[in-house]
N, C-alpha and C positions, 0 to 999 in steps of 0.2 A: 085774913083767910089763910088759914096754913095748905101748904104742899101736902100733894102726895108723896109717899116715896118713890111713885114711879115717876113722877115729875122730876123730883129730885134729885133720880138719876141720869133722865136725860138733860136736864140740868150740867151736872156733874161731866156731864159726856162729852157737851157741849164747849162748857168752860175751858178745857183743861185737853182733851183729846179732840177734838174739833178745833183746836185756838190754833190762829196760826203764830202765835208769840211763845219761842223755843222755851225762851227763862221764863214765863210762868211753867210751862208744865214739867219743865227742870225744877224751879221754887216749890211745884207741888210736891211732884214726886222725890226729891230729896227729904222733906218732908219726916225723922227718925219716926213718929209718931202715925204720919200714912204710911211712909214704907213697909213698917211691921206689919198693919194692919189690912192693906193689901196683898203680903208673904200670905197671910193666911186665907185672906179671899181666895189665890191662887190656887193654895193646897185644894181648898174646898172644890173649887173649879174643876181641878183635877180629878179629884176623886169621882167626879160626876159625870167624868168622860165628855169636859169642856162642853156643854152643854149651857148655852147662851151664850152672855160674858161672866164674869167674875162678880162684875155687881150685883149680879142675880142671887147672889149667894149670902148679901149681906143682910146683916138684921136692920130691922128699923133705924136703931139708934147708930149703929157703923153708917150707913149713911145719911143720917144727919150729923153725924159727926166729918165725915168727907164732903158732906154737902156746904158747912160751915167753914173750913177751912179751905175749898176753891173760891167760897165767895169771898172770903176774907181777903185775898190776894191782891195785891197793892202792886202799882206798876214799880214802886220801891223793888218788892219782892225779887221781880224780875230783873231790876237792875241789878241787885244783891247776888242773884247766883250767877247772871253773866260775868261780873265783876269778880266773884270764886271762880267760874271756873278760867274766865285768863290768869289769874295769879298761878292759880297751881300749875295750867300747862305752861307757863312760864320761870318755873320753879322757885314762886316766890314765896317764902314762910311769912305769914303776918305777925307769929308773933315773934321771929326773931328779928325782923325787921322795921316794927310798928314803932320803935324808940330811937330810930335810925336814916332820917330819909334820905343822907347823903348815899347811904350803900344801899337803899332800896333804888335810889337812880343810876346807880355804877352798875348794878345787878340788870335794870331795866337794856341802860343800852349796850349791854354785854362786855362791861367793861370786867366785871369779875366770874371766876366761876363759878 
């Protein structure tokens, strides 16, 4: 039995905006592929004089395409951009440090600048 789309979106709602787990709806919403695709829900949103939410404004296939990538979401996921965002606000490069682990642990306990 296939979803509606309004299902779909409360779905979607639910998942990711209702979740109380920060790194999935970071994992979502980093997402290059949803962020675009949401820029433009917004625009549309906008133009409409915010009228609903944003979802409201999407076609069928935008959200089964956001409906498919919340469900896809792996508790992986979430440990994946927890795990981004401490590096970065740690000022850690992966890739200049991925071939290096003594200076990514010098770097860790502040031993270098």
């Amino acid at each position: 039995m296939d979803r509606s789309t309004e299902e779909k979106v409360q779905e979607i709602v639910e998942l990711i905006d209702e979740c109380g787990d920060y790194w999935r709806k970071a994992a979502f919403y980093s997402d290059p592929d949803v962020s675009a695709l949401l820029d433009s829900l917004y625009e549309r949103w906008e133009s409409s004089n915010m009228q609903g939410i944003p979802l409201d404004y999407a076609t069928d296939e935008e959200v089964d395409f956001l409906y498919r990538k919340a469900k896809s979401l792996t508790r992986e996921d979430s440990r994946r951009s927890e795990r981004a965002f401490i590096k970065k606000s740690m000022g850690i490069d992966e890739e200049v440090h991925k071939n290096n682990s003594k200076h990514r642990k010098r770097r860790f306990f502040g031993l270098l600048p």
